[in-house]
N, C-alpha and C positions, 0 to 999 in steps of 0.2 A: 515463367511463373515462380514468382517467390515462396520454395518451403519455409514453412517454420514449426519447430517441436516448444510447444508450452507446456512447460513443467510446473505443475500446481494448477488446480482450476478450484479453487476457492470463490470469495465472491466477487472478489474479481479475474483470477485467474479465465474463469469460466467466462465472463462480461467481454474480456477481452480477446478471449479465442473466437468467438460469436463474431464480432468484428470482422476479425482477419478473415474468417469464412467470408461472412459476408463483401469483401472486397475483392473476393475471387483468391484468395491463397490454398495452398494447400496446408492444412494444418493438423500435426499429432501431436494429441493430450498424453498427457498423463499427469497422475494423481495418488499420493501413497494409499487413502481411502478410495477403492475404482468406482465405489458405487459413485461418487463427486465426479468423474468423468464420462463413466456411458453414459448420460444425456444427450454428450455433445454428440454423438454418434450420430444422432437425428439432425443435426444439424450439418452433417458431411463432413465430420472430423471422423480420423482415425484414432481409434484409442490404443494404447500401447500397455504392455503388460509388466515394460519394467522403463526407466529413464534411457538405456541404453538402446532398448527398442525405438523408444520415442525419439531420439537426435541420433539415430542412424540416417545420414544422406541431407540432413537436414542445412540449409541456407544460413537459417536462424536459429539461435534456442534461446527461448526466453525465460528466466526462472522467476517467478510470482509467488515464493510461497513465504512462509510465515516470518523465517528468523534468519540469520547469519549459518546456523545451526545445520537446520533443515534444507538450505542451499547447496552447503557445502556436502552436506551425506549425497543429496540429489546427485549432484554431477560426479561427486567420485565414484555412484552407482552408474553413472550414466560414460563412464570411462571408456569402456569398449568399445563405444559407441559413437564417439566423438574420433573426430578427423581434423591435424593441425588447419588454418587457415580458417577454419568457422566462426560464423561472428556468431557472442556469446554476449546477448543485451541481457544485463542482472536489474531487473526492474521490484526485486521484492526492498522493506525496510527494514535494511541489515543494522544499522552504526557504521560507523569510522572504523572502528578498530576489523569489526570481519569484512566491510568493503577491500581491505588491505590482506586479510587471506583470500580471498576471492579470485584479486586481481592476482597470484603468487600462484592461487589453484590454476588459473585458467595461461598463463605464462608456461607452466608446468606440462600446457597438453598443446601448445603451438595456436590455441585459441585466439581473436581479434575480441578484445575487452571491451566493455561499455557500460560503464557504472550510468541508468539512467531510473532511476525510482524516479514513480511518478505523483504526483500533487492529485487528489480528488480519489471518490470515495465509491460506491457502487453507482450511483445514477449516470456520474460522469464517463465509469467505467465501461456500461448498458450503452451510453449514449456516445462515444468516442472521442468523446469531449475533455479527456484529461491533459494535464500537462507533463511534458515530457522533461525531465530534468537528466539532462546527458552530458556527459566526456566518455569522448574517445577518439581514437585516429582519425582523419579528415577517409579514409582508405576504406573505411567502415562505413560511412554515411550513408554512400549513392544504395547500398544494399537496404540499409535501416531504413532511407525515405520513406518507402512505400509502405513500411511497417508501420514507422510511429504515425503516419498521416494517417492508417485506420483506425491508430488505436486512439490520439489526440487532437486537441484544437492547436496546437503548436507544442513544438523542440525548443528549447534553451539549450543551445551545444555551449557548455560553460570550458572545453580545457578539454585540446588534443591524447591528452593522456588518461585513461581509467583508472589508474592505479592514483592520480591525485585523489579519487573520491570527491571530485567537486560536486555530481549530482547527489551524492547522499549530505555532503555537508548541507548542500542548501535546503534539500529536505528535511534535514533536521530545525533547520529556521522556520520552514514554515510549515512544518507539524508540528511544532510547540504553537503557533498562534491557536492554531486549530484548535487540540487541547484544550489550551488553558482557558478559550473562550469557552467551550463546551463546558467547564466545570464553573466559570462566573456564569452563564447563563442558566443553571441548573443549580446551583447557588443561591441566586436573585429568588427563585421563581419558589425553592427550597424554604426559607426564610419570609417569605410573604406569605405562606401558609401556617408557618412556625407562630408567624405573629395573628395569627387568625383571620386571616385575609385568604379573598379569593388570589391564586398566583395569576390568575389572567387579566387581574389589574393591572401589571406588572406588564405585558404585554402593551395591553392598551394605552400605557401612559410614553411606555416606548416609541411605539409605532410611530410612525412620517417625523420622527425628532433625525436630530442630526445622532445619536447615537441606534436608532434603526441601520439595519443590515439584515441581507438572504440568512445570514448563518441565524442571526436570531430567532428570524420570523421562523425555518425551517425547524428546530431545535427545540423550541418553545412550542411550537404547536403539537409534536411528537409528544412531549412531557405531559402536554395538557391535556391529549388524549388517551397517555397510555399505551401509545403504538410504542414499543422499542423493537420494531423490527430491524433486524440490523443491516447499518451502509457501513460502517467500521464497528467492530466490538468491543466491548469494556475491556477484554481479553489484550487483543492488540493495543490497544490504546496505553493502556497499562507497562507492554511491552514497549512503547515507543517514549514514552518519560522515560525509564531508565536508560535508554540509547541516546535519548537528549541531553539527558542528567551527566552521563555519561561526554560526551562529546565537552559539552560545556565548561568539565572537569580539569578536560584534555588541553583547554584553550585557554584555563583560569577565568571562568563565565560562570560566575555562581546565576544558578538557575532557581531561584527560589516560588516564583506562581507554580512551574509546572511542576517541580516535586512537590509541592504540596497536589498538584493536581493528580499525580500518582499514585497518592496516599490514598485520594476521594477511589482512583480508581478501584486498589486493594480491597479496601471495604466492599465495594458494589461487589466485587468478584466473591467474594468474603460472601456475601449473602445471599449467592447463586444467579447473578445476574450477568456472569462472564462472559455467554452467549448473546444476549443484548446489545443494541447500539451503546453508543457511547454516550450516550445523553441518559442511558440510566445510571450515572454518576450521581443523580439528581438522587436518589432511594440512598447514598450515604451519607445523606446531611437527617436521617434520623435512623433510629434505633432498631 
């Protein structure tokens, strides 16, 4: 039986440990905030009282938490506790640049690297349905299979090496789509009210065209009713323009929707809506 120690149970942290329970693993949480991890308890996770306790003996560690940041404090808290040869899957949305301390941290403790941040949002997370975007050693795999199969609909194994950072680069490609639609369709729907129109005309005129999409209908309907419960948060989202903006920098890719989509972010955050999905971006196109 494959252990695994999930470090961070956020909203997805938590979606995904549920998972690995669920497929029969053994799995210890932990959480810098613990009330965010006793729940799992009821679900036959072990909760740990520090990172070190949590990836004691463990198979796998997986870290989900917020930033490059928060990663890095994680596991050099979690130091004593780690044993060379562990595979150490990094699934949170760092950037390029701390993807590259990560790999240098985890070099540093005899760790098997695997840069694989994943594509999809809380539902996918609940429903094990995300996409795994990974490098790392072919040595690493046959362990990871049975992970990423509970926690995804498929693995993109892009590049034998973790330390290329191929799974965050491409993450960064296709979280900027994400984004920058989320701030046109919150935009669109923004601007049909400005002009004194219902915004679910806007919807409606959409709908079965060739410019209809899930993201839309999902996103729009959220807007329309008000619910900003959150599957990503203005917060994150926010956080992940600058690491696109960033990257983009690094490659000479001016990135100009999504910084302006960052901008929309700032504002919403600006006017207490941080905790929010990211569709309330929609609340900084007025006053």
């Amino acid at each position: 039986m494959t252990t695994v120690a999930m470090l961070g149970t956020g909203i997805m942290g938590a979606a995904m440990a549920r998972n690995l329970l669920k497929s029969g693993m053994q799995v210890t949480v932990w959480n810098r905030t613990q009330d965010r991890a006793r729940p799992l308890a009821a679900d036959g996770a072990t909760v740990a009282g520090s990172p070190a306790d949590a990836v004691r003996g463990a198979d796998v560690v997986i870290t989900m938490l917020l930033d490059g940041d928060a990663v890095h404090a994680a596991m050099t808290a979690a130091s004593s506790g780690l044993r060379a040869g562990q595979v150490w899957a990094q699934m949170s949305t760092v950037g390029i640049e701390a993807a590259g301390r990560l790999a240098a941290l985890a070099a540093g403790h005899g760790l098997t690297y695997v840069d694989a941040p994943v594509q999809g949002t809380k539902q996918p997370a609940e429903q094990g349905t995300l996409i795994i975007l990974a490098s790392g050693p072919q040595a690493a795999r046959q362990t990871l299979t049975p992970v990423f199969d509970a926690l995804g609909q498929r693995t993109l194994w892009l590049d034998e090496n973790g330390a290329s950072a191929a799974g965050t680069k491409l993450k960064m490609a296709t979280v900027s789509y994400a984004i920058s639609l989320t701030a046109v369709v919150a935009e669109s729907l923004a601007l049909a009210r400005g002009l004194g129109l219902d915004p679910a005309l806007v919807r409606e005129v959409l709908s079965g065209g060739p410019l209809d999409n899930a993201y839309l209908q999902t996103k729009s309907k959220a807007i329309l009713e008000g619910d900003f419960t959150p599957s990503f948060t203005v917060r994150n989202a926010e956080k992940d323009t600058r690491l696109i903006v960033e990257a983009g920098e690094r490659a000479g890719v001016k990135l100009d929707v999504v910084a302006a989509a960052g901008e929309r972010f700032r504002r919403a955050e600006a006017q207490g809506h941080g905790d929010e999905d990211m569709c309330a971006t929609y609340h900084a196109s007025f006053e």
